[in-house]
VEXTI-77004 format. One record per residue: x, y, z of N, C-alpha, C in turn; residue in one letter. Coordinates in steps of 0.2 Angstrom, whole numbers, plus 5000, padded with zeros to 4 digits. Layout:
XYZXYZXYZA...
This chain:
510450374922510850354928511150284926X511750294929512150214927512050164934X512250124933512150064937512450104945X512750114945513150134952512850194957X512550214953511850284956511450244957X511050204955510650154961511050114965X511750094964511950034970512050094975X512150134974512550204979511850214985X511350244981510650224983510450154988X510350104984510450044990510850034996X511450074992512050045000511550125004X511350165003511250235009510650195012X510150155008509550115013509650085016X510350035017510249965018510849985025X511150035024511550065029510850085037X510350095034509850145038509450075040X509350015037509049945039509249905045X508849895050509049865056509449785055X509949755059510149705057509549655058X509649605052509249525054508649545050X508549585046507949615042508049615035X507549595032507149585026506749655022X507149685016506749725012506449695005X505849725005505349694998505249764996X505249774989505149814985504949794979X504249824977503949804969503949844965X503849814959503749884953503449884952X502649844954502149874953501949814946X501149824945500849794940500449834934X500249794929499549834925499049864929X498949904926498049894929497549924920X497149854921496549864918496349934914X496249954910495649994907495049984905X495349944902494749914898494549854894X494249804896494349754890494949704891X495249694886495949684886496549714885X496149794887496749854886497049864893X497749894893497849914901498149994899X498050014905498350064905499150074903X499750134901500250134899500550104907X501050054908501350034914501850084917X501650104922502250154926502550114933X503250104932503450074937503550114944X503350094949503550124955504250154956X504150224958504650264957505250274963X505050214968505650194973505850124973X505550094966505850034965506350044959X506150094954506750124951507250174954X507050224957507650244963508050194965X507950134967508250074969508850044964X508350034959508649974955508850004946X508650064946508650074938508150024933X507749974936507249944928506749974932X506249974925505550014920505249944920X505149884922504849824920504049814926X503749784924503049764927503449704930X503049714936503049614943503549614944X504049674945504749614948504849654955X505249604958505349634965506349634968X506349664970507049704975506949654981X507449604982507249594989508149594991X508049614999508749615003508849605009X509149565010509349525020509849555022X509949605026510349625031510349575037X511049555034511149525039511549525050X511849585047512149645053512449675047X512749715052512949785051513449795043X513949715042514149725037514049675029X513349645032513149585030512649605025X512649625018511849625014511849585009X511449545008511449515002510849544997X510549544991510149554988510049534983X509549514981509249484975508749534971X508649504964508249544959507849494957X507149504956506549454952506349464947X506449424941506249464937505649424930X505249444927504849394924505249344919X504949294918505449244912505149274907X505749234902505749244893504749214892X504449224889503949204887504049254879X503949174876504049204868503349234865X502849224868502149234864502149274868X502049304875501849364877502149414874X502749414874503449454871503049474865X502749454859502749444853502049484853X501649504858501149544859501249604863X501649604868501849654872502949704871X503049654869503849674870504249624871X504849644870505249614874505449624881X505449564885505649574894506449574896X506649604899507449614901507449554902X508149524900508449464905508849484907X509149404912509549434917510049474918X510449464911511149504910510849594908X510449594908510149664906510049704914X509549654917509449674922510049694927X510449644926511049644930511649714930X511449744925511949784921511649854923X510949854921510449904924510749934931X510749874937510449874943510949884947X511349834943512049814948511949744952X511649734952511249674956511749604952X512049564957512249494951511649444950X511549444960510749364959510349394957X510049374950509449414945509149324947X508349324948508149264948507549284945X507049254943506449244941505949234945X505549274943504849294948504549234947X504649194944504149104949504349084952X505049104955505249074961505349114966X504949174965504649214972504349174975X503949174976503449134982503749074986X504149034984504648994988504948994990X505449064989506049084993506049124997X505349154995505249225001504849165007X504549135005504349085011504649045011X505249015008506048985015506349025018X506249095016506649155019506249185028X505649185026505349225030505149155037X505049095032504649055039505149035041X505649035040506449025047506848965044X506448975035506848885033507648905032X508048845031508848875029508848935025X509348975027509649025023510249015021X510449055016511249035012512049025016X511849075022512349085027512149035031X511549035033511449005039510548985041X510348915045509648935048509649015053X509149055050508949095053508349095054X508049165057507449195059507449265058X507249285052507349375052506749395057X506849465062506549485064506049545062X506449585057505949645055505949625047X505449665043505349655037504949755035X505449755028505349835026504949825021X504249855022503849865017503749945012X503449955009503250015007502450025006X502050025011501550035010501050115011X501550145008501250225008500750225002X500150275004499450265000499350355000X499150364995498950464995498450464998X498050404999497050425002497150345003X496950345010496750245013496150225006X495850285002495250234995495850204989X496350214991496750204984496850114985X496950114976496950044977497550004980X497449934980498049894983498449884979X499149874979499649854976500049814980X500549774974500749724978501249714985X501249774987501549794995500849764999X500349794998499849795001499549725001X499549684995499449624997499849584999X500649604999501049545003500949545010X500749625012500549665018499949565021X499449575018499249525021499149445020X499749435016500049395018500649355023X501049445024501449455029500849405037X500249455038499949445044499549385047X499549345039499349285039499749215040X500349225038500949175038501449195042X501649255042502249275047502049325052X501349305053501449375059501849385065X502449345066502749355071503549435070X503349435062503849485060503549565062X504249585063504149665064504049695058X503549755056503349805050503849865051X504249875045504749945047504349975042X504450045039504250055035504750095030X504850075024505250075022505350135016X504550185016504450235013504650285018X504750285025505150335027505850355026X506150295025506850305021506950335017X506550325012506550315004506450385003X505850405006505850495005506450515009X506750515015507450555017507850545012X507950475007508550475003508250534996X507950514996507550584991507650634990X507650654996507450754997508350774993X508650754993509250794993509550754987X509650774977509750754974510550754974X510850714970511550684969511550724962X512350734962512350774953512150744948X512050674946511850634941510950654941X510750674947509950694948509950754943X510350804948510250894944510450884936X510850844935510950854926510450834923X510250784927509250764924508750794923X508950844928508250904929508650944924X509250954923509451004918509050994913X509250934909509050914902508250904904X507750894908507150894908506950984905X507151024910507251084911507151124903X507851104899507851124890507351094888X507351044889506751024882505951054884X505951064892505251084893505251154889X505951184891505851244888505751254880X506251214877505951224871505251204867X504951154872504151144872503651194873X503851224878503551314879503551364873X504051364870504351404866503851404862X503951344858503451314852502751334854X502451324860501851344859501851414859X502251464863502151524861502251564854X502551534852502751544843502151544839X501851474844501251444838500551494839X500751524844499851564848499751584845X498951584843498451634840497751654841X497451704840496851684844496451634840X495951604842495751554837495951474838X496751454841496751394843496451374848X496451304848496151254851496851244859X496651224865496951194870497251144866X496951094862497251054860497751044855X497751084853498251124847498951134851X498851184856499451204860499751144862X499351084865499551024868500250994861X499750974856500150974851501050974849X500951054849501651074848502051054852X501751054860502151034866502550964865X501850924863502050864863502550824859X502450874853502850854847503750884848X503850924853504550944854504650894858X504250874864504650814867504650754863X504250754857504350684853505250664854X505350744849506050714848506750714852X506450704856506950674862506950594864X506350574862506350474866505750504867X505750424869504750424873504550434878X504950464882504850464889504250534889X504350564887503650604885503750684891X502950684893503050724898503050694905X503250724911503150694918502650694921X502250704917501250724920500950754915X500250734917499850754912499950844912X499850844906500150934905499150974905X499551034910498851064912499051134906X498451134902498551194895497951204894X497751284897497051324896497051384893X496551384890496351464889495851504893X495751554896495251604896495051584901X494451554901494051534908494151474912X494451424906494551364909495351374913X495651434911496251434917495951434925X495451444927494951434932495251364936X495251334932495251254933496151264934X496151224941496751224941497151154939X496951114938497151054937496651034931X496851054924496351064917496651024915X496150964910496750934905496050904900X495750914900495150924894495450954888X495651014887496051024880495451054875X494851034878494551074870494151124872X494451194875494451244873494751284869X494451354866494751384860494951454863X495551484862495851534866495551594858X495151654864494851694861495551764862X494951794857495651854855495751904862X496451904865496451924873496451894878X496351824877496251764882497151754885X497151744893497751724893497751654892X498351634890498551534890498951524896X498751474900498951454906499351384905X499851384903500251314903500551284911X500351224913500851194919501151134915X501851134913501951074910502651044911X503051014910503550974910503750904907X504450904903504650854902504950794906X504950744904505350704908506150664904X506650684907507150664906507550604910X507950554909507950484914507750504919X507050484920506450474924506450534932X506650594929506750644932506450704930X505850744933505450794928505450854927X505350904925505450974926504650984927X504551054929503951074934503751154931X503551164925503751244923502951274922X502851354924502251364922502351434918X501951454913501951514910501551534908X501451604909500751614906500951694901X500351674896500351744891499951734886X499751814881499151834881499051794872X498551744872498751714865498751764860X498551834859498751864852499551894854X499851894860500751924860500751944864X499952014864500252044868499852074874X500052094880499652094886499552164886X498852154888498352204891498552224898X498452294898498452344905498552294910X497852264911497552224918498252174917X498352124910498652064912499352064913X499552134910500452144913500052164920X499952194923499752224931499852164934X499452124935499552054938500152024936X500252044929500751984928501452014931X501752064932502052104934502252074943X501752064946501852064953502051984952X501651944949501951854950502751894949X502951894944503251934943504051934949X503852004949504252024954504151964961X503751944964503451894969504251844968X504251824960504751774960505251774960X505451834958505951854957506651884962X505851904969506151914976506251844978X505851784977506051724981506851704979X506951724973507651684969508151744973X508151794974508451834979508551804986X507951794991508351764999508151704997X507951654993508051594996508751554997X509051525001509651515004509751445008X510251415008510251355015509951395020X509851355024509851375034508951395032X508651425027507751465028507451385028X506851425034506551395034505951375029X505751295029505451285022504851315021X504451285028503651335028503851395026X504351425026504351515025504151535018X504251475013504051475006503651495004X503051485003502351485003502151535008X502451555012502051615017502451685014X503051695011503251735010503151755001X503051704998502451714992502051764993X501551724996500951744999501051815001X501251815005501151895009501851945006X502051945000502651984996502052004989X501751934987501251944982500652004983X500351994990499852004994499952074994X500752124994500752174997500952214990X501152184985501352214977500452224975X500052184975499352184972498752244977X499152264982498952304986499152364984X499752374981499952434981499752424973X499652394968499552424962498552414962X498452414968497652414970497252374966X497352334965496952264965496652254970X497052244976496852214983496552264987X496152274991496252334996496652305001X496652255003497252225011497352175008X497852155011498252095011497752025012X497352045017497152005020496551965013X496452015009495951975002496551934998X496851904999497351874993497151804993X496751814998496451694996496051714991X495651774987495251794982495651764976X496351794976496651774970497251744971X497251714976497951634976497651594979X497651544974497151484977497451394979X498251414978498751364980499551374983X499751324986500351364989500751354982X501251384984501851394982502551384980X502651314984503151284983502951194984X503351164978503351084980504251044977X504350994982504950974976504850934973X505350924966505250874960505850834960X505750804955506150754955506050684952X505950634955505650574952504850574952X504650604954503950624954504050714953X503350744949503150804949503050834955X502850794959502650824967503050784971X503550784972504350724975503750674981X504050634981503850574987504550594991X504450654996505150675001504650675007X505250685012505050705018505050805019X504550805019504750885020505050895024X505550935022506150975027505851035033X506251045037506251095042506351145038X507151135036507451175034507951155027X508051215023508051215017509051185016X509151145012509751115012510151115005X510751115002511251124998510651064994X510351044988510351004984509650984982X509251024987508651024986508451054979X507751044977507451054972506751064971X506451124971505851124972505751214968X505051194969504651234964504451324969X504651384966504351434966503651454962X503151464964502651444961502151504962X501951544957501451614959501051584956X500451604958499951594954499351644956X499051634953498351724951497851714948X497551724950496751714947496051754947X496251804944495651864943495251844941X494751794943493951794941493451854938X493551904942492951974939493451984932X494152004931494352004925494651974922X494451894924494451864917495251804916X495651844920496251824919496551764925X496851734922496951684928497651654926X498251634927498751614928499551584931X499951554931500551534935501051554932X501751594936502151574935502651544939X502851474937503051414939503851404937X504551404942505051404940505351364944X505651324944506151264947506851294949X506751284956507451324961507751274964X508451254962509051234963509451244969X509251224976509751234982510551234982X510751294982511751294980512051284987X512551304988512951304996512951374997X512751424994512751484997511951514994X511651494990511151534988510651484984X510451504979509951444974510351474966X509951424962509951444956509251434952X509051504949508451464944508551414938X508451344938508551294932508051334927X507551364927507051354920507151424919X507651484922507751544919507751574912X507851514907507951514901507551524897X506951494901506051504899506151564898X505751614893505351674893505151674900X505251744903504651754907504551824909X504951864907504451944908504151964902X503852024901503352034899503752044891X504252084893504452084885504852034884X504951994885505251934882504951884879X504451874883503951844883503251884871X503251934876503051974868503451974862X504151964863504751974858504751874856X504651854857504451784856503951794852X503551794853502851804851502851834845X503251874843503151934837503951914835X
């Protein structure tokens, strides 16, 4: 993404910002492992939405002034030559600036004094003012999750400024989300190859007798050669019985002969993921039972890439999975009713991707030109052993959709013709 797809991005927020109002946005910090080790640093994915940098401790801030009025600054860590010398090189200003679009790049130690001549009513550039609302982003997946530095401005906010109104500013952030820009969709394009050719190699490589960990392997080592950005989630890669586990990432099981392999995995490409699942039988070739099942994901998916369309409704997703997959396992008598298909689908079926694997969107009503989300079948035959996804990334068009990860093997003989 070039500089002008985030400024394009802040002009859509700052349009949505009431006037006389303050927006803060962080990228977020380390956290701990262990020791003096930290975890790999992931920056906040609506502060790069925002600004285009990857950096730890810097912050977005922006004063709306009225309707034609924004100013904005960027914070960013100073040069420090010893830290640098153990951890990296830090962007400077001119880096920053070029990234973001942003001109006033300032330094994060002189946050704390200007946000506090800003917010307690001291002069401003234009003028003595008083902002009256202030946008924070204090979205949390579970109230146990930890604080981040939103949350502790948050009470700092109630301690010195409480006379400020709280907007929030993760409602925005997901509306601007939902609906990618073309510089997005070419992201997911190239996320979409490379995942694919990462699938590929593990099918190539299958045999009975490897390891989870093996399969991981090849994956990894296709996304090596692309840059570091690696994958967009921890990659879920099972055999046999551990495809039970829907969210597997332990790795040391060994695919016995007949076992299917359950792959959920995706690349990431500038900071955009793909979302793809496949499954097949690690000697090549599928058994009776594991074409039968696998036939109806199958077909299930292949009718959603059929009607989905602008104007459908989104909940329709997931219920029309459901009960299309529900009535194919019926007829090839798996099932006796419909009604037993929570026996073997144990997740819905659609989510959208994007800057995250599971997007931070507003879920839609209804489905729209540019949207991006997941068709997603899944199946899990416990008494017979088999368990797996087929997982494809659908492309909202103006008349129809398109599958991005079509490219992937995914019927039975293509799938086998790989393999052999």
């Amino acid at each position: 993404m070039n500089k002008q797809f985030h400024m394009n991005n802040r002009k859509k927020f700052y349009e949505q910002m009431k006037e006389n109002s303050v927006l803060l946005i962080f990228s977020g910090e380390e956290v701990r492992k262990t020791n003096d080790e930290y975890y790999p640093f992931f920056a906040d994915r609506n502060f790069v939405y925002l600004t285009g940098i990857d950096q730890k401790e810097c912050v977005l801030l922006a004063m709306k002034l009225d309707a034609h009025t924004v100013e904005e600054r960027l914070y960013i860590l100073p040069s420090d030559p010893f830290a640098e010398r153990w951890t990296g090189r830090r962007l400077t200003s001119q880096e920053a600036s070029e990234l973001s679009g942003i001109e006033d790049i300032r330094l994060t130690t002189s946050f704390d004094a200007d946000i506090h001549a800003l917010l307690a009513g001291g002069h401003y550039s234009l003028a003595s003012r008083h902002f009256e609302s202030l946008y924070l982003d204090l979205f949390r997946v579970d109230p146990a999750d930890r604080d981040r530095p939103s949350q502790h401005f948050l009470r700092r906010v109630q301690s010195e400024y409480p006379y400020l109104k709280l907007e929030n500013a993760n409602q925005i952030l997901r509306k601007l989300r939902l609906i990618k820009t073309p510089e997005e969709i070419e992201a997911v394009r190239m996320a979409e190859k490379i995942t694919g050719e990462g699938i590929l190699a593990m099918m190539k490589a299958s045999k009975s007798g490897m390891y989870e960990y093996q399969y991981k392997a090849e994956f990894d080592h296709v996304l090596g050669q692309y840059g570091p950005q690696g994958p967009g989630f921890p990659s879920i890669i099972s055999a046999g019985s551990n495809n039970f586990c829907i969210h597997y990432y332990s790795y040391t099981g060994q695919a016995k002969d007949g076992d299917m392999i359950l792959n959920d995995v995706g690349a990431q490409w500038d900071n955009h993921t793909a979302d793809v699942s496949r499954g097949w039988p690690c000697n090549g070739r599928f058994t009776d039972k594991q074409r039968i099942l696998y036939e109806c994901a199958l077909r299930t998916s292949n009718h959603m890439f059929e009607i989905v369309k602008p104007g459908m409704e989104m909940a329709m997703i997931d219920q029309e999975i459901r009960c299309y997959n529900a009535s194919l396992l019926v007829d090839a008598r798996v099932l006796k009713s419909p009604d037993e298909i929570g026996k073997l689908m144990w997740h819905g079926g659609a989510h959208h991707i994007g800057y995250d694997v599971h997007d931070v969107i507003e879920r839609p009503a209804v489905i729209s030109e540019g949207m991006i989300f997941c068709i997603d079948v899944g199946i899990y035959h416990e008494d017979w052993g088999i368990g797996f996804r087929l997982e494809d990334n659908l492309l909202v068009t103006a008349d129809g959709n398109e599958n991005l990860s079509r490219h992937i093997p995914r019927t039975v003989d293509d799938i086998e013709a790989v393999m052999h």
